[in-house]
C-alpha positions in Angstrom: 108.1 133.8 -74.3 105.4 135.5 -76.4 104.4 137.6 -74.2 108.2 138.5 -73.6 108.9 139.6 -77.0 105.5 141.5 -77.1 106.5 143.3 -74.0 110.4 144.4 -76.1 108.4 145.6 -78.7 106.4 148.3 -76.8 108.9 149.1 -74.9 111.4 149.7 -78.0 108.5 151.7 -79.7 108.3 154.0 -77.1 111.9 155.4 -77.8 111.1 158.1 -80.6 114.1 157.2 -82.5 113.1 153.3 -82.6 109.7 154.6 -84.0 111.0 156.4 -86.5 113.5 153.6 -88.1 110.5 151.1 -87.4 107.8 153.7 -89.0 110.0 154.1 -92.1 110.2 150.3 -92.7 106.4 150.3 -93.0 106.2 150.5 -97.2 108.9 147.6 -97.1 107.0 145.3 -94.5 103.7 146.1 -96.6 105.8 144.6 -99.3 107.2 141.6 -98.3 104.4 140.5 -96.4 102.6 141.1 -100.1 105.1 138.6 -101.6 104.9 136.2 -99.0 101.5 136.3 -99.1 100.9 135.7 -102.6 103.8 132.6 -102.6 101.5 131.0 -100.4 98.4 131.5 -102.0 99.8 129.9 -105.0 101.4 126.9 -103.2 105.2 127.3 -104.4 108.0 126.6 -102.5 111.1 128.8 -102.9 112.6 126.3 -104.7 109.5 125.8 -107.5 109.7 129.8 -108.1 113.3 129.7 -108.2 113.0 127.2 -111.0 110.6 128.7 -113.0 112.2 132.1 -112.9 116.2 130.9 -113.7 117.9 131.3 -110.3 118.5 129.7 -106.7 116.2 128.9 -104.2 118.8 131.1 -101.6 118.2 133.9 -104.1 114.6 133.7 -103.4 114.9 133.6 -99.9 116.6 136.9 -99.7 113.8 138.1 -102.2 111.5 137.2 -99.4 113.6 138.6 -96.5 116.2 140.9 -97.1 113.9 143.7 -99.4 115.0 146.9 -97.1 118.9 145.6 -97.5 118.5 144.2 -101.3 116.9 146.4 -104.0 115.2 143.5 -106.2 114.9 144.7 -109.8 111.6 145.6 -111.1 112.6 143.2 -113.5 113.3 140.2 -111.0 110.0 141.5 -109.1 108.3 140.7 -112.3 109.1 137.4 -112.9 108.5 136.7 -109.3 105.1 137.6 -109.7 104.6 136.1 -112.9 106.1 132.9 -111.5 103.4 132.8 -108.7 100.5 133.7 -111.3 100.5 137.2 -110.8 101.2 140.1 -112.3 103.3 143.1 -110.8 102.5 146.7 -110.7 103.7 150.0 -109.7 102.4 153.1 -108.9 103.3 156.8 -107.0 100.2 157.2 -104.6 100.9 160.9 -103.8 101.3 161.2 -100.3 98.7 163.7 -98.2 101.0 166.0 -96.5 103.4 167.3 -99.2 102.3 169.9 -102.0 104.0 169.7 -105.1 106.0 172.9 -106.4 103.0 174.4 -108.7 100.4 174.0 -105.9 102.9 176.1 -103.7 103.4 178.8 -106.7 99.6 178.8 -107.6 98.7 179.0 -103.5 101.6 182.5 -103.4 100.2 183.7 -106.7 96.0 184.0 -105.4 97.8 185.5 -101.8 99.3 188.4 -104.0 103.0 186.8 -103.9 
């Protein structure tokens, strides 16, 4: 059955569109797995961060599952991380093929434009 599912995954990936969707998941999935990761690591069930951070066990479930449809707070993200012994941070990493408006003016500028 592995193998099966393996299979439906190349084949699906093949179809641009399906790469696309899948491709621009990649930041999320980088994410949760983070989260997961780091529950783990610090030996908490759902349950155990639930309690220490004032809500349901369900509500950390979709935490831990649902990140592209649910937008946790950075607040809830957090005390997440601060429940598991961690702490959260957040930063623009500037991505390599855009150019920000002033590079574009100073690049038409030293052409003569």
């Amino acid at each position: 059955m592995r193998n099966s599912l393996k299979d439906f995954k190349v084949r699906a990936l093949a179809r641009p569109n399906v790469r696309r969707a899948y491709d621009g998941l990649a930041e999320e999935f980088e994410l949760l797995d983070e989260i997961l990761k780091a529950r783990t690591a610090s030996g908490l069930t759902q349950a155990e961060v639930a309690a220490r951070i004032g809500t349901t066990q369900s509500a950390v479930a979709r935490l831990e599952s649902e990140i592209g449809k649910h937008s946790p707070s950075i607040a809830t993200l957090k005390r997440y991380a601060s429940a598991l012994g961690y702490k959260l941070q957040v930063r623009l990493v500037k991505e390599a093929d855009r150019t920000t408006r002033s590079s574009r003016l100073r690049a038409k500028s030293a052409r003569g434009g």
